[in-house]
PyMOL Python script that loads the backbone (N, CA, C, O; Angstrom):
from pymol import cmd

cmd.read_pdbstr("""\
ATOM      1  N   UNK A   1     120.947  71.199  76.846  1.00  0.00           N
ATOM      2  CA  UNK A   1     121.776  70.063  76.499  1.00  0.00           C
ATOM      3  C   UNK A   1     123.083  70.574  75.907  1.00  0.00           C
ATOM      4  O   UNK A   1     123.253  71.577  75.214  1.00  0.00           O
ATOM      5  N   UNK A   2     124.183  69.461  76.425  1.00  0.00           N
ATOM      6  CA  UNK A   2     125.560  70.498  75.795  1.00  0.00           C
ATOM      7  C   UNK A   2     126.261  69.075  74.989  1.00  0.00           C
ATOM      8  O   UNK A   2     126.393  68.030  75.626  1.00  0.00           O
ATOM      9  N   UNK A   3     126.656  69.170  73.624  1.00  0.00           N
ATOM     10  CA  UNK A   3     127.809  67.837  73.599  1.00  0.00           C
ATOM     11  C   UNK A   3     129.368  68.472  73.663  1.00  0.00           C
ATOM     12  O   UNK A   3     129.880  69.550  73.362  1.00  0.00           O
ATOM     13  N   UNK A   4     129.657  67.677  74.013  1.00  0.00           N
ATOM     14  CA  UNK A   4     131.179  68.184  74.479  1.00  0.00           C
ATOM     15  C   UNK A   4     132.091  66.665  73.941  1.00  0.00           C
ATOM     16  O   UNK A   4     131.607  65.563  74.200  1.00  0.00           O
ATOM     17  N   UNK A   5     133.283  66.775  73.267  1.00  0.00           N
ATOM     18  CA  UNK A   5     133.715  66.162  72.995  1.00  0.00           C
ATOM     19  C   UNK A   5     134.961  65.739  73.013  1.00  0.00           C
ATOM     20  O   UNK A   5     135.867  66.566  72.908  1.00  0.00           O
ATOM     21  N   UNK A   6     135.269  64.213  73.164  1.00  0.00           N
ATOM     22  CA  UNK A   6     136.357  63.999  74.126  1.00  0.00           C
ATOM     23  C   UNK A   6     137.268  63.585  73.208  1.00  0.00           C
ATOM     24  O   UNK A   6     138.357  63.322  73.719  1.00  0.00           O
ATOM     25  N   UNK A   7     137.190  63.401  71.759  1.00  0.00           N
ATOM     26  CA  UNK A   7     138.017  63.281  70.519  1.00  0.00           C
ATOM     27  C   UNK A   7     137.469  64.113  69.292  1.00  0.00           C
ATOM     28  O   UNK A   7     136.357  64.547  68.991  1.00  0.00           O
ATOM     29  N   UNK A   8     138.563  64.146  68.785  1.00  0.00           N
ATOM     30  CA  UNK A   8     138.091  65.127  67.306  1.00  0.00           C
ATOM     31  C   UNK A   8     137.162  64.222  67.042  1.00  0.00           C
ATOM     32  O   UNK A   8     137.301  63.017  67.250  1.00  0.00           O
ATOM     33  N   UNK A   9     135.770  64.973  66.381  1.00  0.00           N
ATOM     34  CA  UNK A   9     134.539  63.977  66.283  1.00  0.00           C
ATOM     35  C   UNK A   9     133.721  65.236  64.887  1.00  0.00           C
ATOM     36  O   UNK A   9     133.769  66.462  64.791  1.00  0.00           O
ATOM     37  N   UNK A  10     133.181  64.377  64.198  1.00  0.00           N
ATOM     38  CA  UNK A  10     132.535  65.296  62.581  1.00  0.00           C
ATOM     39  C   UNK A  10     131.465  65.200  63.588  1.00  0.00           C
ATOM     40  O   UNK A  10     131.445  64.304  64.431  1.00  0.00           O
ATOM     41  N   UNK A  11     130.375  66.335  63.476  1.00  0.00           N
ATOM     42  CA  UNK A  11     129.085  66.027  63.976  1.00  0.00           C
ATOM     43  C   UNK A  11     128.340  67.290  63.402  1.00  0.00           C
ATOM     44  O   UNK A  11     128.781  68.399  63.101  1.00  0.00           O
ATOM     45  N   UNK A  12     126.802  66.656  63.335  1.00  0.00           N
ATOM     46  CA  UNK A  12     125.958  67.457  62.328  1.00  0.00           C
ATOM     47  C   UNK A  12     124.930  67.482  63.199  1.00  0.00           C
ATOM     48  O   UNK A  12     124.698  66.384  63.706  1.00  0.00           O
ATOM     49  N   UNK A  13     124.045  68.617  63.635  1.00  0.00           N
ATOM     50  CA  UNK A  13     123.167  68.682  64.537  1.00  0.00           C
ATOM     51  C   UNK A  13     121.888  69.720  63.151  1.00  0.00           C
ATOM     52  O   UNK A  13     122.159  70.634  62.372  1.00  0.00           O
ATOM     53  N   UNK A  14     120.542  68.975  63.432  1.00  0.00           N
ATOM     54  CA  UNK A  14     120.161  69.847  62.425  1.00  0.00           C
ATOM     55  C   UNK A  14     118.027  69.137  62.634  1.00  0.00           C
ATOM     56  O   UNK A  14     117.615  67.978  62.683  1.00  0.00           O
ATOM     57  N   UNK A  15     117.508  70.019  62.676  1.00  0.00           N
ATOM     58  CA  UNK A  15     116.123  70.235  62.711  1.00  0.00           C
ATOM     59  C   UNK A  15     115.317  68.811  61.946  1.00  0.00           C
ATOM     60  O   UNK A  15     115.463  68.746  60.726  1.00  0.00           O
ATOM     61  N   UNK A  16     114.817  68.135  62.352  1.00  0.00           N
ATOM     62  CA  UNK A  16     113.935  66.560  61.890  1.00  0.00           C
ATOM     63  C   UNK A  16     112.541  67.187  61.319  1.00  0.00           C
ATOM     64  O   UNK A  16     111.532  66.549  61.619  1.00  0.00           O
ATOM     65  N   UNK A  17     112.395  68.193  60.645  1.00  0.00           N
ATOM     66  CA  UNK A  17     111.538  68.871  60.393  1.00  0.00           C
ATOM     67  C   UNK A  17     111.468  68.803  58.991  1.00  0.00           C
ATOM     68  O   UNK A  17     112.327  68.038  58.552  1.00  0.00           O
ATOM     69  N   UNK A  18     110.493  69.516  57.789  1.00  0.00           N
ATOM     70  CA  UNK A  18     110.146  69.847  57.006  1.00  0.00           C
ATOM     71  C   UNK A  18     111.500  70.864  56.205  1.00  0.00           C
ATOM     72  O   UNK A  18     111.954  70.668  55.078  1.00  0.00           O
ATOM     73  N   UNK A  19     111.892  71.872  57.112  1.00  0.00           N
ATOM     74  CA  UNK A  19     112.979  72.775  56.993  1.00  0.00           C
ATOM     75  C   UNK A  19     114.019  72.469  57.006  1.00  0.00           C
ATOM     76  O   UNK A  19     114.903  72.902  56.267  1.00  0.00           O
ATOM     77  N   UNK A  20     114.167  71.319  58.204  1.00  0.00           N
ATOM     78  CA  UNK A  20     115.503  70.529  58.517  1.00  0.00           C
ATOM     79  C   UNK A  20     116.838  71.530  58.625  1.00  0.00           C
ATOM     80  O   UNK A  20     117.864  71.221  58.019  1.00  0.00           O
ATOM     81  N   UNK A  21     116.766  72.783  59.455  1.00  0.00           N
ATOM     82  CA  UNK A  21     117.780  73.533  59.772  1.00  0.00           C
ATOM     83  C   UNK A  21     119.299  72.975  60.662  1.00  0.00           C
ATOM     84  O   UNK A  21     119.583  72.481  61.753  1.00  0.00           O
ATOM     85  N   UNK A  22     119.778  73.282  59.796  1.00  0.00           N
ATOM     86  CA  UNK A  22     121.321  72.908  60.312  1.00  0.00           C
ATOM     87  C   UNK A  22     121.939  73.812  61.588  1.00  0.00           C
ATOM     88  O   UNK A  22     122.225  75.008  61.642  1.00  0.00           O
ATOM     89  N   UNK A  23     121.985  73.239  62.126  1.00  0.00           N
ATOM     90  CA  UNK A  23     122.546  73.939  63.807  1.00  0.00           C
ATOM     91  C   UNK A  23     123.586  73.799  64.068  1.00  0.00           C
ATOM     92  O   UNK A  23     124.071  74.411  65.019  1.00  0.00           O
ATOM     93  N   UNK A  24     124.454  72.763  63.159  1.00  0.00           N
ATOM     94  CA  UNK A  24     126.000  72.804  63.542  1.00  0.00           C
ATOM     95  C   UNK A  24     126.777  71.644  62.900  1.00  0.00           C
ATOM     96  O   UNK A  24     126.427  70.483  63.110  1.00  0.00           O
ATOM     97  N   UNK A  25     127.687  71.906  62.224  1.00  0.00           N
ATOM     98  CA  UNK A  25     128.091  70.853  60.892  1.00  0.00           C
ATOM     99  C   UNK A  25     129.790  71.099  60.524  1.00  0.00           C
ATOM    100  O   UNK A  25     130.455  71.580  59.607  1.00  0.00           O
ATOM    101  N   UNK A  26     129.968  70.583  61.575  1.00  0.00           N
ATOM    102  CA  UNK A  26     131.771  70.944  61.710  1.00  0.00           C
ATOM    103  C   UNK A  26     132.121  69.962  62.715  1.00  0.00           C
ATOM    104  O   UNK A  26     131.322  69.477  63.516  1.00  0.00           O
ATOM    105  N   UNK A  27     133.986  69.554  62.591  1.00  0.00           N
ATOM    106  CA  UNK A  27     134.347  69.048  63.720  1.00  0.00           C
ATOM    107  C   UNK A  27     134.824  69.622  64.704  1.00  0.00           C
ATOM    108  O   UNK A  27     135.699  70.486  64.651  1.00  0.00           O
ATOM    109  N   UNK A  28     134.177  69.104  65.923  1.00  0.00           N
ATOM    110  CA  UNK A  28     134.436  69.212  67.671  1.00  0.00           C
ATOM    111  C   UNK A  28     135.794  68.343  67.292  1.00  0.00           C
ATOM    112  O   UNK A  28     136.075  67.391  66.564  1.00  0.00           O
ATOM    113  N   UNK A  29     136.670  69.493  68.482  1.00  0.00           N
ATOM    114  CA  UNK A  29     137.612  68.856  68.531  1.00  0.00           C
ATOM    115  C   UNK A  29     137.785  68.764  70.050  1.00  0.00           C
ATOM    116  O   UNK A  29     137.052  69.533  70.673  1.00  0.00           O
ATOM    117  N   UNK A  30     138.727  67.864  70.897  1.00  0.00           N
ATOM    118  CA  UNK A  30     138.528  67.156  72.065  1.00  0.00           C
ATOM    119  C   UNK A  30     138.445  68.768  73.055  1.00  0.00           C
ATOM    120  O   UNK A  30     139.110  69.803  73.026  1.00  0.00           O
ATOM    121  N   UNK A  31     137.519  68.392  73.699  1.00  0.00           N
ATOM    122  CA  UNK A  31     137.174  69.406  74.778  1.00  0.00           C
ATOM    123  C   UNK A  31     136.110  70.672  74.263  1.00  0.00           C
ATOM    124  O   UNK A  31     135.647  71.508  75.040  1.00  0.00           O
ATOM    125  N   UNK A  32     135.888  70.633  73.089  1.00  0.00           N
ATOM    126  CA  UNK A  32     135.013  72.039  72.288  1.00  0.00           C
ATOM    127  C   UNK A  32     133.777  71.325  73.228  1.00  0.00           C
ATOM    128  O   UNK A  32     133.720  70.148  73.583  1.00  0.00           O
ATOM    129  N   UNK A  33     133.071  72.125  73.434  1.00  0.00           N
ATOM    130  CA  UNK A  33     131.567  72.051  73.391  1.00  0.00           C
ATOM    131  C   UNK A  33     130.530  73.003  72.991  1.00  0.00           C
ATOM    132  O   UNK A  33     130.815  74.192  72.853  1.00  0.00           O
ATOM    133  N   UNK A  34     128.999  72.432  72.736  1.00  0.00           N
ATOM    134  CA  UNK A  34     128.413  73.094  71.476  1.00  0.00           C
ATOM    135  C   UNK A  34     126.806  73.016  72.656  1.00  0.00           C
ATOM    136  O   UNK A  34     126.341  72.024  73.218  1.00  0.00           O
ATOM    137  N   UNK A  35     126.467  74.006  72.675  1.00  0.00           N
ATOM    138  CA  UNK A  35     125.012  74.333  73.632  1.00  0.00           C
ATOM    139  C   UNK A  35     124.020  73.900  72.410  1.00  0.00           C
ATOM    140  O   UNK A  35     124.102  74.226  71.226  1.00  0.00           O
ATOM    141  N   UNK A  36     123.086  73.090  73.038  1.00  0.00           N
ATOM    142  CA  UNK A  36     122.358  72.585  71.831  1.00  0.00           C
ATOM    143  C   UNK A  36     120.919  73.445  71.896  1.00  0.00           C
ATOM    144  O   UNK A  36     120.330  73.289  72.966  1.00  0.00           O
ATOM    145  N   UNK A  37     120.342  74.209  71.059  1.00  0.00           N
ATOM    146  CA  UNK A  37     119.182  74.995  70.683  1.00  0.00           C
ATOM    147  C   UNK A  37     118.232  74.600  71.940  1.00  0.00           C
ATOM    148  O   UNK A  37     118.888  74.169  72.889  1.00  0.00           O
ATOM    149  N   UNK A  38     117.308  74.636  72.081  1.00  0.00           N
ATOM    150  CA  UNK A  38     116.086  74.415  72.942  1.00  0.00           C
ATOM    151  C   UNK A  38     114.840  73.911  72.219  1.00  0.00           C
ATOM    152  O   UNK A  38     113.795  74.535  72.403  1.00  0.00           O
ATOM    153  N   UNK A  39     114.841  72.608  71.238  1.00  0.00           N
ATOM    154  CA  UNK A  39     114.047  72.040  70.528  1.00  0.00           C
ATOM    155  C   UNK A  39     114.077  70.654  70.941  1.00  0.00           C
ATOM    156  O   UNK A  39     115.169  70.350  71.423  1.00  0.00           O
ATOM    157  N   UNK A  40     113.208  69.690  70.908  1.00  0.00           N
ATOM    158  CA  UNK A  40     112.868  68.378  70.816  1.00  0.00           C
ATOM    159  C   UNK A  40     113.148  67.743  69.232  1.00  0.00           C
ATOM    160  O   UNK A  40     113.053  66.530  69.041  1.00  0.00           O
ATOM    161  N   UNK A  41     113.367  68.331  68.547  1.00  0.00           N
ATOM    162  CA  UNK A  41     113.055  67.534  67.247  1.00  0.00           C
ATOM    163  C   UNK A  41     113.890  67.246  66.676  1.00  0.00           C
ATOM    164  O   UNK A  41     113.679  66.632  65.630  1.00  0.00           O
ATOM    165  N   UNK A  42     115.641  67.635  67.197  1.00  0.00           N
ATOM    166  CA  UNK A  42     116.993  67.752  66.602  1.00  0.00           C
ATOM    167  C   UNK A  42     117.695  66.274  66.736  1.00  0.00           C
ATOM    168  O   UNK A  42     117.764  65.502  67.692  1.00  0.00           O
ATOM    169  N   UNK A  43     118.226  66.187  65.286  1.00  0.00           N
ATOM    170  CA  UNK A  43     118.980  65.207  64.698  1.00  0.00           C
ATOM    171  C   UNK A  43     120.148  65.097  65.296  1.00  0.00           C
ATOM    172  O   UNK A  43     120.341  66.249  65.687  1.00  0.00           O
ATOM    173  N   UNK A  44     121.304  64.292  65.715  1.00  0.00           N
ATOM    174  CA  UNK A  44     122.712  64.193  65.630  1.00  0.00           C
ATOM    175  C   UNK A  44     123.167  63.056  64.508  1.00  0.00           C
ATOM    176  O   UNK A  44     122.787  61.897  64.343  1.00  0.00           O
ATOM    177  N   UNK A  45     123.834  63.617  64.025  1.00  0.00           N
ATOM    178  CA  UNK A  45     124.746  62.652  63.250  1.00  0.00           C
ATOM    179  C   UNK A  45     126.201  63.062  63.296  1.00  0.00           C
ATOM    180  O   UNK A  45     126.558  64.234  63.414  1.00  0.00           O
ATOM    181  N   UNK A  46     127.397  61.559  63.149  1.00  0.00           N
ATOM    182  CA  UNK A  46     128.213  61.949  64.105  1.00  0.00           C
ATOM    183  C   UNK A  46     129.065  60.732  63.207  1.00  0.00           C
ATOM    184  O   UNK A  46     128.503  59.837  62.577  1.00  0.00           O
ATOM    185  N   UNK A  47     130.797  60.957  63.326  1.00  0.00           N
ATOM    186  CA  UNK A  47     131.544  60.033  62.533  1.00  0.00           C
ATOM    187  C   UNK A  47     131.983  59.463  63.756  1.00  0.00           C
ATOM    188  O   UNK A  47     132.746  58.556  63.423  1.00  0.00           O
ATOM    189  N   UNK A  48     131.914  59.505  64.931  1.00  0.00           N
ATOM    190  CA  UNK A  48     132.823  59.461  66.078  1.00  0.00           C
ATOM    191  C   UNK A  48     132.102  59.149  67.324  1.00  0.00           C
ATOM    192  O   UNK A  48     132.638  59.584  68.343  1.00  0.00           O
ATOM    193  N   UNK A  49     130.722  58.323  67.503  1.00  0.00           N
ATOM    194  CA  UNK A  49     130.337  58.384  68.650  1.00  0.00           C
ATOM    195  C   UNK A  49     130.724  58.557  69.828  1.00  0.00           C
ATOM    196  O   UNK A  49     130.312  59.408  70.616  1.00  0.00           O
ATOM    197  N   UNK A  50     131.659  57.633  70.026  1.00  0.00           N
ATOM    198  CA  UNK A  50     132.264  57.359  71.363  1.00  0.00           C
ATOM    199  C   UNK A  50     133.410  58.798  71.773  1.00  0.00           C
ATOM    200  O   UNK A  50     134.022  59.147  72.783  1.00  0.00           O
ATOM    201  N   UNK A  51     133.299  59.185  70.738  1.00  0.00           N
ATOM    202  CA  UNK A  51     134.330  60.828  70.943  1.00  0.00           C
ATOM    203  C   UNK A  51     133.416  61.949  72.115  1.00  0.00           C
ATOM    204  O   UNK A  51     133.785  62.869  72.844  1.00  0.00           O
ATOM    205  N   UNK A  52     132.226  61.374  71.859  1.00  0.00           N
ATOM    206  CA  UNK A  52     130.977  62.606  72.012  1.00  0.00           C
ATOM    207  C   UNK A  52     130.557  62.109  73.578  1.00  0.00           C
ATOM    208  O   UNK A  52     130.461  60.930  73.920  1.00  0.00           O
ATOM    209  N   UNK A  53     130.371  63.076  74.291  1.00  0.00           N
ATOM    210  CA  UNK A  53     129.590  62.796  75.672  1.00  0.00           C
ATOM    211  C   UNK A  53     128.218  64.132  75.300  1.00  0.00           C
ATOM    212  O   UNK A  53     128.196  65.183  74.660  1.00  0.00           O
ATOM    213  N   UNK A  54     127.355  63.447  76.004  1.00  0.00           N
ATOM    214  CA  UNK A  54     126.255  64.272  76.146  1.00  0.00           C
ATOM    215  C   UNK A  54     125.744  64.498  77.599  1.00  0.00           C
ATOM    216  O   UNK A  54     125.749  63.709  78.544  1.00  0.00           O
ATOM    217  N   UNK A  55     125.097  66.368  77.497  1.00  0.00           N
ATOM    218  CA  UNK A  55     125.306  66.233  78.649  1.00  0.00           C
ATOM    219  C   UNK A  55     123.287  67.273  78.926  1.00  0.00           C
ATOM    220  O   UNK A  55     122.985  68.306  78.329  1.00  0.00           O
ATOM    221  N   UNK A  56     122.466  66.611  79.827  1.00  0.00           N
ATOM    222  CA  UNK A  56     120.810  66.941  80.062  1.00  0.00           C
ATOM    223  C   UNK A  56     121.113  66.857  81.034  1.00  0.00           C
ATOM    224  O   UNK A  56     121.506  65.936  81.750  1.00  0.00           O
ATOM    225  N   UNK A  57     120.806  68.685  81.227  1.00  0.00           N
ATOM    226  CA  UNK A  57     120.738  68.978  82.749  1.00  0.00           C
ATOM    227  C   UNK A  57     121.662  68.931  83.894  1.00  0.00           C
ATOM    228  O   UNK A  57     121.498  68.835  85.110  1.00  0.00           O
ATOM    229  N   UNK A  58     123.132  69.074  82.781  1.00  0.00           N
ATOM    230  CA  UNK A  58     123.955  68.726  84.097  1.00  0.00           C
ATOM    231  C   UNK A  58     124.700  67.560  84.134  1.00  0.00           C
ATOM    232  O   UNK A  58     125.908  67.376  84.286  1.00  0.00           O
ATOM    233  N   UNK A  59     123.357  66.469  83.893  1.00  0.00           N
ATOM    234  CA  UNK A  59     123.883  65.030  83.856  1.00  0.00           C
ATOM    235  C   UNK A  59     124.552  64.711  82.680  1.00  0.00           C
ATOM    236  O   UNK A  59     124.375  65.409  81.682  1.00  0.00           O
ATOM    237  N   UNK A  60     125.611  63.347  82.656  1.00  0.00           N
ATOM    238  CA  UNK A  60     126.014  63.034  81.302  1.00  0.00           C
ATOM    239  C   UNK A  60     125.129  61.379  80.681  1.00  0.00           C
ATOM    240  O   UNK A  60     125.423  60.333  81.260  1.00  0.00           O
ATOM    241  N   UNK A  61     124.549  61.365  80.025  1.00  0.00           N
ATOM    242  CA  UNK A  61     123.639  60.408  79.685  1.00  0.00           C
ATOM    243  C   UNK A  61     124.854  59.312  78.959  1.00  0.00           C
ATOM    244  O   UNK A  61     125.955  59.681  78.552  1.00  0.00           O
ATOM    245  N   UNK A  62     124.382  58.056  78.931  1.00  0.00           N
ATOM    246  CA  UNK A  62     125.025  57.015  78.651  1.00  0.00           C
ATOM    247  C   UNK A  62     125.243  57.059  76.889  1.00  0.00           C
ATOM    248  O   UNK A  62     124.404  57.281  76.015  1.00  0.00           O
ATOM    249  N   UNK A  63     126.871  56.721  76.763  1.00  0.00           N
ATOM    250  CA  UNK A  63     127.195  57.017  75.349  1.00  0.00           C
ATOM    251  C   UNK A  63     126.285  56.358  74.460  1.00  0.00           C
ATOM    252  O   UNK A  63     125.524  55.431  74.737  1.00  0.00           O
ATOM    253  N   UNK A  64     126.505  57.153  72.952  1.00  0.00           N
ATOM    254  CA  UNK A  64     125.707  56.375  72.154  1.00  0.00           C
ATOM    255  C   UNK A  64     126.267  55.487  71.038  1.00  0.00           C
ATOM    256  O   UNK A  64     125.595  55.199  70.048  1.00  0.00           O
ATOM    257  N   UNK A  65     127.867  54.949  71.286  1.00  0.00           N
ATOM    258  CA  UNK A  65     128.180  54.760  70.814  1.00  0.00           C
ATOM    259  C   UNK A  65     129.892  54.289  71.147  1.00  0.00           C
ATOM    260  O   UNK A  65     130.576  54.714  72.078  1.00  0.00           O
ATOM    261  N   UNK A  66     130.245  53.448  70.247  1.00  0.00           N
ATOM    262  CA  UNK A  66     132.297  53.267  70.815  1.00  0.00           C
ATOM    263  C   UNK A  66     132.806  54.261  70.061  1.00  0.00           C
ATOM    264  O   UNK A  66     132.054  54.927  69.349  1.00  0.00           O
ATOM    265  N   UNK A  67     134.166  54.501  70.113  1.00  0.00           N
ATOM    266  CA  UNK A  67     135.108  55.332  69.278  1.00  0.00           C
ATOM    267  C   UNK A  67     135.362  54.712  68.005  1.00  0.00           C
ATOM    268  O   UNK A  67     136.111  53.739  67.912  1.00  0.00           O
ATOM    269  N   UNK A  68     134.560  55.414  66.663  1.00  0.00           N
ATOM    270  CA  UNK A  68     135.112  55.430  65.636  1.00  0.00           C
ATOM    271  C   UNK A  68     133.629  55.203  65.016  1.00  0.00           C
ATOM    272  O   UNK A  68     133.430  55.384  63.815  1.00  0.00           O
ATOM    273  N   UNK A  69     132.659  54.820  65.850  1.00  0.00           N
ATOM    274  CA  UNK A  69     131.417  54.085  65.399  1.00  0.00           C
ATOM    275  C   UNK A  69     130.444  55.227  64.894  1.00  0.00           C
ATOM    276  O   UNK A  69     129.932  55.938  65.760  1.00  0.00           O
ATOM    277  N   UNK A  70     130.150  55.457  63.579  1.00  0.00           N
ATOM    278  CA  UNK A  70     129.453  56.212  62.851  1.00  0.00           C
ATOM    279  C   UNK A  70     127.868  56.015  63.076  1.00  0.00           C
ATOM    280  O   UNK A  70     127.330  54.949  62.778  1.00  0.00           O
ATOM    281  N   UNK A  71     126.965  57.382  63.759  1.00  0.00           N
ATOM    282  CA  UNK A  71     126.068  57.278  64.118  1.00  0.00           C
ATOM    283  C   UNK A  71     124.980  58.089  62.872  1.00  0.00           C
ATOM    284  O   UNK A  71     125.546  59.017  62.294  1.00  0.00           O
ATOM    285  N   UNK A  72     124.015  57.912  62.581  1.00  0.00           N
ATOM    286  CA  UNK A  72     123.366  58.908  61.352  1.00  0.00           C
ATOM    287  C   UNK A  72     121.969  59.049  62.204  1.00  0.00           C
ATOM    288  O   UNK A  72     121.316  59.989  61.752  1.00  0.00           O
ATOM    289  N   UNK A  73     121.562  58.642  62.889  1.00  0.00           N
ATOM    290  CA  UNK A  73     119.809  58.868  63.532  1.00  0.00           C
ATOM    291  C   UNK A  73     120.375  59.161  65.164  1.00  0.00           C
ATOM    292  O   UNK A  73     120.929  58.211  65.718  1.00  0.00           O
ATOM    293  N   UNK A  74     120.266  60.199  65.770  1.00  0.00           N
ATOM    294  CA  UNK A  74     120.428  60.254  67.169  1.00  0.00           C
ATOM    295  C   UNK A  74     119.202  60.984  67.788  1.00  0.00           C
ATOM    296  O   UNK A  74     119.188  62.204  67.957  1.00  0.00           O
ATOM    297  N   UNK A  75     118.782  60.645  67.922  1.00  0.00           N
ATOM    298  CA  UNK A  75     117.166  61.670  69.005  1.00  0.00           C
ATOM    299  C   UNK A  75     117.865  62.696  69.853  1.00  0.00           C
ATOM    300  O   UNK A  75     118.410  62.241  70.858  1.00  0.00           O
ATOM    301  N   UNK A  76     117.962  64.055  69.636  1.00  0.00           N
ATOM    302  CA  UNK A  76     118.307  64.900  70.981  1.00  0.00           C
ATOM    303  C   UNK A  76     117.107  65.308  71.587  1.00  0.00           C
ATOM    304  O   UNK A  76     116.663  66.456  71.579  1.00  0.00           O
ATOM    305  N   UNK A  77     116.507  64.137  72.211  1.00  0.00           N
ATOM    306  CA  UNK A  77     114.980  64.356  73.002  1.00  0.00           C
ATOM    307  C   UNK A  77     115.770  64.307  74.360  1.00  0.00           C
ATOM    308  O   UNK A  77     116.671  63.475  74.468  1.00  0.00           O
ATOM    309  N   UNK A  78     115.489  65.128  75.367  1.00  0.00           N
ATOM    310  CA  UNK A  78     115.893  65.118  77.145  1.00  0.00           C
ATOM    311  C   UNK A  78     115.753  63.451  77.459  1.00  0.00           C
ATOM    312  O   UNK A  78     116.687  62.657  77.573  1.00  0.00           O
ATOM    313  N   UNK A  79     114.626  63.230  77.540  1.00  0.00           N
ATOM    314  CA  UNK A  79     113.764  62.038  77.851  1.00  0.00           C
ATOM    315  C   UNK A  79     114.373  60.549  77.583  1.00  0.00           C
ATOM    316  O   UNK A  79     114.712  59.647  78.349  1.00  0.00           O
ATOM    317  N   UNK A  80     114.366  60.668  76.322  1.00  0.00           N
ATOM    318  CA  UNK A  80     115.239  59.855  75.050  1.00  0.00           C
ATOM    319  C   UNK A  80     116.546  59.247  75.946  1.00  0.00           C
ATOM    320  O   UNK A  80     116.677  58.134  76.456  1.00  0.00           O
ATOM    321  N   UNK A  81     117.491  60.452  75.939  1.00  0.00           N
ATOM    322  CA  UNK A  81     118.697  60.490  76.078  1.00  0.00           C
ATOM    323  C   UNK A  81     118.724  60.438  77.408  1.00  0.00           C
ATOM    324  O   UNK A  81     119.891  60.249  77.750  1.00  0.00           O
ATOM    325  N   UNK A  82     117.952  60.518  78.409  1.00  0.00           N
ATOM    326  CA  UNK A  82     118.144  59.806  79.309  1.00  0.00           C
ATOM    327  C   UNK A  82     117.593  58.568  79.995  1.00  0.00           C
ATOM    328  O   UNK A  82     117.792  58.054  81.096  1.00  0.00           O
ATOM    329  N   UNK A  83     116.760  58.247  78.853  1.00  0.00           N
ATOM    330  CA  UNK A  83     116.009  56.590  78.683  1.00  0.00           C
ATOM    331  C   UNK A  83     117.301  55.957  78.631  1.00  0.00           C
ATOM    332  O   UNK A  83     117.456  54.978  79.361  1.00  0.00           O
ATOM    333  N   UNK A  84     118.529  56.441  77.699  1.00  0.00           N
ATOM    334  CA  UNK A  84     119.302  55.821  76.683  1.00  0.00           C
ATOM    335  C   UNK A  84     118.270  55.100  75.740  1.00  0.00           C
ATOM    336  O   UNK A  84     118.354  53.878  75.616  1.00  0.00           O
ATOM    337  N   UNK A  85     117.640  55.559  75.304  1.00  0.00           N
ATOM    338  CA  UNK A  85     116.703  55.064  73.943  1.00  0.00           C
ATOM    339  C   UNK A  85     116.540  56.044  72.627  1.00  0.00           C
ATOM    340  O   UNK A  85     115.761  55.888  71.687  1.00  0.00           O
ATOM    341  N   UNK A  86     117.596  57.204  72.854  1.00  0.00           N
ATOM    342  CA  UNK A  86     117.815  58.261  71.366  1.00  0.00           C
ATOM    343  C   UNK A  86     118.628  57.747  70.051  1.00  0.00           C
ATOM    344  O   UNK A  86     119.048  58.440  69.124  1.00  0.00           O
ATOM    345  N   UNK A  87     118.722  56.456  70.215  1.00  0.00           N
ATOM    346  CA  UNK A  87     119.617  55.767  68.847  1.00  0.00           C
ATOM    347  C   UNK A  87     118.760  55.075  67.942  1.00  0.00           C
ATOM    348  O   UNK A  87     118.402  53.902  68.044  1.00  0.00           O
ATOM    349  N   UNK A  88     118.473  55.852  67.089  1.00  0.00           N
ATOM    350  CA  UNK A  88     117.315  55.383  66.119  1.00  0.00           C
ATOM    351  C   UNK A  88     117.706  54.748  64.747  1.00  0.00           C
ATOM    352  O   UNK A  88     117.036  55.228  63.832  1.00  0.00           O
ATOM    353  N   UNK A  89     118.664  53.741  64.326  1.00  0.00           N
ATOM    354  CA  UNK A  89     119.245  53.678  63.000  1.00  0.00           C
ATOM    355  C   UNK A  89     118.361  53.301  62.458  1.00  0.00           C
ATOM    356  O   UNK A  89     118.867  52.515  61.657  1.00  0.00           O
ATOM    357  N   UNK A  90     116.717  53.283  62.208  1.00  0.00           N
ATOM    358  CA  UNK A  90     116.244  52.893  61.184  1.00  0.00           C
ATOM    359  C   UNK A  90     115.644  53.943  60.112  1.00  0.00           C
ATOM    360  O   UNK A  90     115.157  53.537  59.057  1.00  0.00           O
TER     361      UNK A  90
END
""", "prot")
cmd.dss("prot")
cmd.show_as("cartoon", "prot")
cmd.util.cbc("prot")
cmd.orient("prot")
């Protein structure tokens, strides 16, 4: 999975675990992209949804969000994200 981003965007990628390891906690700025670990269990949180494209397998899965719209629960599950069902705000 890669996010790649199409506006300066804050984004925090980090382990839903016990440990809760931080994988990446800086801003993407338009065009950076960030190879995402090889785990099921990883968080996104993000000041900038609509800045952010995601991309499983190649494909780009349907945004999770408009521009400016602050996301805090994102599922980076394959499955999820291409359900479009990885937006978990509760």
């Amino acid at each position: 999975m890669i996010l790649r981003a199409r506006a300066d965007t804050w984004v925090r990628v980090q382990a839903d675990e016990d440990d809760g390891q931080v994988y990446l906690g800086r801003i993407l700025h338009a065009g950076d992209e960030f190879r995402l670990p090889d785990r099921d269990d990883l968080l996104l949180m993000t000041g900038n949804a609509g800045g952010l494209e995601i991309m499983v397998d190649g494909k780009k899965v349907a945004g999770i969000g408009s521009l400016g719209m602050v996301r805090r629960r994102v599922l980076l599950d394959p499955m999820r994200l291409l359900a479009g069902t990885a937006v978990d705000e509760n």
